[in-house]
C-alpha positions as CSV (number, residue, x, y, z in Angstrom):
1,X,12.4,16.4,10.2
2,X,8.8,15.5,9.6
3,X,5.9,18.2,9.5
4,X,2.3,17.0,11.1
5,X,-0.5,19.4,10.9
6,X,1.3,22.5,11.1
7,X,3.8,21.1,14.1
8,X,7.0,19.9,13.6
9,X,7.8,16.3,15.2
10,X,11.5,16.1,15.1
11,X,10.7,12.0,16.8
12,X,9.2,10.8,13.5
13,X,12.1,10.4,10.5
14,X,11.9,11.7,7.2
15,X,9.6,9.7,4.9
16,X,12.8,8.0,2.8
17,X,14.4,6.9,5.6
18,X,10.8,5.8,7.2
19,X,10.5,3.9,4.3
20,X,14.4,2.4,3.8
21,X,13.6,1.1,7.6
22,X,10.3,-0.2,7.2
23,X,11.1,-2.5,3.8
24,X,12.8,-5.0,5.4
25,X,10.2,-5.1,8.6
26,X,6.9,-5.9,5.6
27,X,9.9,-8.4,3.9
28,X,10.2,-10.2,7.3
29,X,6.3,-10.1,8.5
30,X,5.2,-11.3,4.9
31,X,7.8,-14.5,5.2
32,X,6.2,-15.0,9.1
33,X,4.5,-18.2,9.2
34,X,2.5,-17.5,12.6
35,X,2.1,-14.0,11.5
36,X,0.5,-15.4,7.8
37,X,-1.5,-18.2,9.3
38,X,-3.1,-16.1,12.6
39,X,-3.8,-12.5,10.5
40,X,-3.6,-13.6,6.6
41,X,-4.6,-16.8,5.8
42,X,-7.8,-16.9,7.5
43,X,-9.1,-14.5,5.4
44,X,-8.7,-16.0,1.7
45,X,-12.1,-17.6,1.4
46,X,-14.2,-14.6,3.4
47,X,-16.7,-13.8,0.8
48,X,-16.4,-10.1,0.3
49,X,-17.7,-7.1,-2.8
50,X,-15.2,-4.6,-2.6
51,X,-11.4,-4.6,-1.2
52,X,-11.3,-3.8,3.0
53,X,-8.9,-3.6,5.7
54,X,-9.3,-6.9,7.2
55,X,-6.9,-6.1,10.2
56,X,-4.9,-3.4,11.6
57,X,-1.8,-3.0,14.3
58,X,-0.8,0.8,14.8
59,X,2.2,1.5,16.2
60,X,1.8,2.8,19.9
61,X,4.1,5.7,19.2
62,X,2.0,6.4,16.0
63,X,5.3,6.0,13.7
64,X,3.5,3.1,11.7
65,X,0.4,0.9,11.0
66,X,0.0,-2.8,9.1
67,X,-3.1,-3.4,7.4
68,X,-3.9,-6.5,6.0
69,X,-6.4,-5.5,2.9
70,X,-8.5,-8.6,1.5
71,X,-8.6,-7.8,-2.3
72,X,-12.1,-10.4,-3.5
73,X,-11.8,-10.6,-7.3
74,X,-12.6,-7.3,-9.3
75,X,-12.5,-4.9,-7.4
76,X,-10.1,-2.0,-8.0
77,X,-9.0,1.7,-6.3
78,X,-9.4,4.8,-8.6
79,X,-6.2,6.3,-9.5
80,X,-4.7,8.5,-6.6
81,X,-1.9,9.8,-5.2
82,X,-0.2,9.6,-1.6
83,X,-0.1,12.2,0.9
84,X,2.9,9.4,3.2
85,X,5.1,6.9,2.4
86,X,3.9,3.5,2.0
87,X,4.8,0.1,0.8
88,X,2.8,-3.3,-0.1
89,X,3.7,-6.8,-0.7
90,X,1.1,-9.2,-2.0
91,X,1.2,-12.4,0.3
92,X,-1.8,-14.6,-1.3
93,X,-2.8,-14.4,-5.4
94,X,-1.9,-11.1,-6.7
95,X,-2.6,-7.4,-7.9
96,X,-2.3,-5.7,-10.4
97,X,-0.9,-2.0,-9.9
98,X,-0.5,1.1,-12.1
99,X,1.8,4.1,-11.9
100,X,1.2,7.3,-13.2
101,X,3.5,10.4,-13.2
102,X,1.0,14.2,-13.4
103,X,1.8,16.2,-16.3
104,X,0.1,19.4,-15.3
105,X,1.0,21.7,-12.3
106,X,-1.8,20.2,-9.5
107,X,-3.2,23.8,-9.7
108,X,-6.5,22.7,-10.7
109,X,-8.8,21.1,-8.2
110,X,-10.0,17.1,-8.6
111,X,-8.4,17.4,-11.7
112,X,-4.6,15.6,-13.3
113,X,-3.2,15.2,-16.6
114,X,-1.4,11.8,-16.1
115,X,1.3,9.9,-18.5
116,X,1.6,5.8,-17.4
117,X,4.7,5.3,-16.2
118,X,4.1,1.3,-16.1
119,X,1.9,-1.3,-15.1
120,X,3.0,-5.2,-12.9
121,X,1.1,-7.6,-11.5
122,X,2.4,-8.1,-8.2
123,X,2.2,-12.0,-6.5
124,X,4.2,-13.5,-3.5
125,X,7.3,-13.8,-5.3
126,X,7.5,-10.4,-6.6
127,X,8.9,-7.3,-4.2
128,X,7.4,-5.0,-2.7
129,X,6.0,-1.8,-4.0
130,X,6.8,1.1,-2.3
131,X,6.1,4.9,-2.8
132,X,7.2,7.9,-1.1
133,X,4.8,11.3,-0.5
134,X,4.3,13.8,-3.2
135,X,6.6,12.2,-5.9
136,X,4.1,13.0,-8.5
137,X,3.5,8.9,-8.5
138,X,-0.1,8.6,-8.7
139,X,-1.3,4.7,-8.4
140,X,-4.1,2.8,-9.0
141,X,-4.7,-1.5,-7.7
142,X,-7.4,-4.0,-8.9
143,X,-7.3,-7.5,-9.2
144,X,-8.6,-9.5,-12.4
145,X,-12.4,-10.2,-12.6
146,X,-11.6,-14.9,-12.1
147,X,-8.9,-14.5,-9.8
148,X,-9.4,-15.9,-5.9
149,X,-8.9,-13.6,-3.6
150,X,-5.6,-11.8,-3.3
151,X,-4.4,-10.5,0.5
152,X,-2.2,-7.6,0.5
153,X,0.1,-6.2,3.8
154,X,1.0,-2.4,3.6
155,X,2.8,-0.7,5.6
156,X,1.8,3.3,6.2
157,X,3.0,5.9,8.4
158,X,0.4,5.6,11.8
């Protein structure tokens, strides 16, 4: 059973088994050839600054959404942590992600003592990175500063 703002929604699953289910869905869209060249590809040469969500399906039952993020060369997310379950694959150049586990007990605000837990950089051939809510996983992405462009697909809870 899944909790959303204070109601309980016993139609959405837990996030683990969310995420067990929606790992080989990204797997399968990411190895889509009309998927890649309609929604992914056409984006590799868009000049762009910073990263953005360069398309969007949600779910119509609001269990999901895939975003295709366009990552320009660079650019980078401050370290944070994750409130749902998600999961990435990197389907054009790559990015370079960071895991952190908190140290302290969260009870001060906009503030974490974090330990690095390890750091890949993820490309086509790689897996996919996944993490589940409240793990104590915080993350951080960038890409390098000479790269091309690198496109990302995450799945997230809708």
């Amino acid at each position: 059973m899944t909790f959303t703002i204070d109601k309980i929604n016993p139609s959405v699953p837990p996030a683990e088994e969310a995420l067990g289910k929606a790992i080989p869905i990204l797997s399968d869209l990411v190895n889509d050839t009309h998927f890649l060249a309609s929604h992914v590809l056409t984006l590799v040469e868009e000049p762009a600054e910073d990263w953005y969500v360069a398309y969007r399906h949600d779910d119509p039952e609001h269990s999901y959404s895939v975003q295709v993020f366009v990552w320009p060369p660079g650019c980078a997310t401050r370290v944070h942590d994750h409130s749902s379950w998600g999961a990435f694959s990197c389907v054009v150049g790559s990015v370079h992600e960071e895991r952190y586990e908190r140290l302290d007990d969260g009870s001060l605000p906009d503030h974490a003592r974090l330990k690095k837990l390890w750091k890949l950089d993820w490309s086509r051939e790689d897996e996919i990175s996944t993490v589940l809510p409240y793990e104590g996983a915080f993350t951080a992405l960038a890409t390098r500063p000479k790269n091309r462009p690198s496109l990302c697909t995450f799945t997230v809870p809708g």
